[in-house]
C-alpha positions in Angstrom: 103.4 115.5 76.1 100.1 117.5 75.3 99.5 120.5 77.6 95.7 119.0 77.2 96.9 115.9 78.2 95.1 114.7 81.8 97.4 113.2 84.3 97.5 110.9 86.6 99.6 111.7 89.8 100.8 109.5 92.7 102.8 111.5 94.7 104.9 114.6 95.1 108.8 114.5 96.1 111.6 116.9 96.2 114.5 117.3 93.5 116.9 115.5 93.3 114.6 112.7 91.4 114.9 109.2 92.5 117.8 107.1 89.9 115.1 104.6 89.6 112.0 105.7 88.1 109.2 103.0 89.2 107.3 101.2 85.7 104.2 102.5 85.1 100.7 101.5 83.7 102.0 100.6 80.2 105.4 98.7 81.4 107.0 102.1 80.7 109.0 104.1 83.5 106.9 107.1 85.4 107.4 110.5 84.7 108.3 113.8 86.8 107.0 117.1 85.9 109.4 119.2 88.1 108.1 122.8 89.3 111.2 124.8 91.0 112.6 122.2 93.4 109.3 120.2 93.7 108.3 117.5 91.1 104.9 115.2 90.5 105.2 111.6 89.8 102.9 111.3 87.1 101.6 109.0 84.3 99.8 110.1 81.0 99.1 106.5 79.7 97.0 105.4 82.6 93.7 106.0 81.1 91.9 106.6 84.8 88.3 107.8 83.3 87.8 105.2 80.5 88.7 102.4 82.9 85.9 103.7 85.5 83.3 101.0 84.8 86.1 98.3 85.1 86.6 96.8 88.3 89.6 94.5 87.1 91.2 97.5 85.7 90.6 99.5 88.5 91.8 97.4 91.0 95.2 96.6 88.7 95.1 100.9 88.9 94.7 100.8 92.6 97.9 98.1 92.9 100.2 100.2 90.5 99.0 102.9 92.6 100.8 101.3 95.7 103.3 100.0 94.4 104.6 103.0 92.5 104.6 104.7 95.8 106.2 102.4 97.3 109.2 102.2 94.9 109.8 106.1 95.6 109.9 105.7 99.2 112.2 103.2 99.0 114.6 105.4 97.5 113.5 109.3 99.2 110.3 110.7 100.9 107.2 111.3 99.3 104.1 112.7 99.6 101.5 109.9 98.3 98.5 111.2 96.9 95.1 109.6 96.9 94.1 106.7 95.2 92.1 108.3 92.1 94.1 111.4 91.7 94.1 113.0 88.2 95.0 116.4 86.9 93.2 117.6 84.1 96.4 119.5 81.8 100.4 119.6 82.6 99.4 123.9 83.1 96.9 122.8 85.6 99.2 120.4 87.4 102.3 123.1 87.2 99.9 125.5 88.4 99.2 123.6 91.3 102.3 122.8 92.5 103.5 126.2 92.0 101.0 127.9 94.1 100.8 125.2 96.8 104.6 124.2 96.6 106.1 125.6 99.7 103.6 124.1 101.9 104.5 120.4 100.5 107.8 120.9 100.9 107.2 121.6 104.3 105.3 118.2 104.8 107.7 116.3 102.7 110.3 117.3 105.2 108.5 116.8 108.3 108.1 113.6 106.7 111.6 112.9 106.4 112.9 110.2 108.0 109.8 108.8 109.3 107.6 105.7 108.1 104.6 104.2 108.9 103.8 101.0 110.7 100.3 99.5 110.7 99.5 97.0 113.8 97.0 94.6 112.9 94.9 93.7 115.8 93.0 90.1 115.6 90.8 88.3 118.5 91.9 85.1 119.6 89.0 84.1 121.9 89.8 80.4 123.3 86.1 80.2 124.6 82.9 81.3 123.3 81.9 82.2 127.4 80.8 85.7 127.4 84.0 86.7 130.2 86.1 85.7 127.4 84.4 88.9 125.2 84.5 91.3 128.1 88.2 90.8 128.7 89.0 90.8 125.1 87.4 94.4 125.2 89.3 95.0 128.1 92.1 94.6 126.8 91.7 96.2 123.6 90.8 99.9 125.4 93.7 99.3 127.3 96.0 98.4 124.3 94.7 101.6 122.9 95.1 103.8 125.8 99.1 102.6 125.9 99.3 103.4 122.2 98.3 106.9 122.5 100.3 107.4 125.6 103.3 106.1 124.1 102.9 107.6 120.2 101.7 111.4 119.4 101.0 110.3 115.5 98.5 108.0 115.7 95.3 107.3 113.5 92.6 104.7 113.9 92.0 102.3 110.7 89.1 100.6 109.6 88.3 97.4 111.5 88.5 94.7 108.6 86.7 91.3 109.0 86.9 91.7 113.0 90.5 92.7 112.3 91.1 96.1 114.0 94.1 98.6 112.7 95.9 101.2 114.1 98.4 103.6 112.4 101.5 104.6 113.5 104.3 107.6 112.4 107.6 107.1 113.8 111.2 107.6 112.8 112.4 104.4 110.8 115.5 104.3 112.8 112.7 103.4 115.9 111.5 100.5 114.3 113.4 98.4 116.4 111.8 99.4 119.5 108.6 99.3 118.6 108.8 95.7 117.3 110.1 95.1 120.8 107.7 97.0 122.6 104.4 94.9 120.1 106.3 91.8 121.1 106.1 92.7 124.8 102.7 93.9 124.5 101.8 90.5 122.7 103.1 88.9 126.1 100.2 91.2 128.1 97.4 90.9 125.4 96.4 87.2 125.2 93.2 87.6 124.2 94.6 89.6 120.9 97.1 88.7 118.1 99.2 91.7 117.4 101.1 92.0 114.0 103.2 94.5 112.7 103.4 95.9 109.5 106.2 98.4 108.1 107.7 100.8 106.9 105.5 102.3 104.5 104.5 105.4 102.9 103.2 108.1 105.0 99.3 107.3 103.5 97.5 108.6 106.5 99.6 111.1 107.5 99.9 112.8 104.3 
């Protein structure tokens, strides 16, 4: 590999390396440019710049983006990265990690362990009378004050098509009660459809 060579990074994990390295852009696997007892998951064929003014290309990068991460937590914790993260030269990259190394190990560990859940939040109004929207708010605000009560990590996502999302870090051996405790809540909230999503990498807690 050329120390000129830009690359394009998807996450950082801890040595030992996973036993199997996800395929990356060309149908090859990923690589791992290892610094100490850190490593970058990394791939030099994914042309990121020339496929800019692409948006079928781009949104094939954003899906090998997620799925690549995926693969690794499947098999250890990881720190992703953003979508759209490229180093410009293997020295920059080892540079990087070898100055800012210590404090990703630190979140990689704190990380350990835990996953995150999304919980999808959709309206299910049965009338279009304007009680039905004022209880539906209702009980949104007090869904939200019970999931920030209950859970310390917790981040607000994007409302999508009326569809609101909220982000939750636990450990993966909770996932049980937290199903439970959605399907409970799904009892109290009629006005709301409540789906859970998870585990999955640590995006917005990274």
């Amino acid at each position: 590999m050329a120390l000129s060579l830009a690359l394009y990074a998807f996450a950082f994990l801890e040595l030992p390396l996973p036993i199997c390295p996800p395929i990356g852009w060309r149908g090859v696997p990923i690589e791992f440019i290892e610094v100490g007892s850190l490593a970058a998951a990394v791939d030099y064929t994914l042309p990121w710049r020339i496929i800019q003014n692409d948006d079928e290309q781009v949104l094939q990068a954003a899906l090998l983006h997620d799925r690549v991460i995926c693969d690794l937590f499947r098999q250890q914790p990881v720190l992703p990265l953003q979508f759209g993260t490229v180093f410009v030269s293997l020295d920059g990259l080892s540079h990087h990690l070898g100055r800012h190394g210590e404090r990703y190990r630190e979140r990689i560990r704190n990380l350990t362990g835990m996953g995150e859940y999304t919980l999808k939040l959709a309206p299910q109004l049965l009338h279009s009378h304007e009680d039905d929207f004022e209880q539906t708010d209702l009980e949104l605000a007090r869904l939200q004050g019970q999931l920030k009560e209950r859970y310390s990590r917790i981040v607000d996502g994007s409302p999508q098509r009326g569809v609101e999302r909220v982000h939750l870090l636990i450990p993966v051996c909770e996932e049980s009660s937290l199903r439970q405790q959605v399907h409970d809540w799904q009892s109290e909230y009629r006005c709301w459809q409540l789906d859970i999503l998870g585990p999955l990498p640590p995006y917005h807690f990274a």
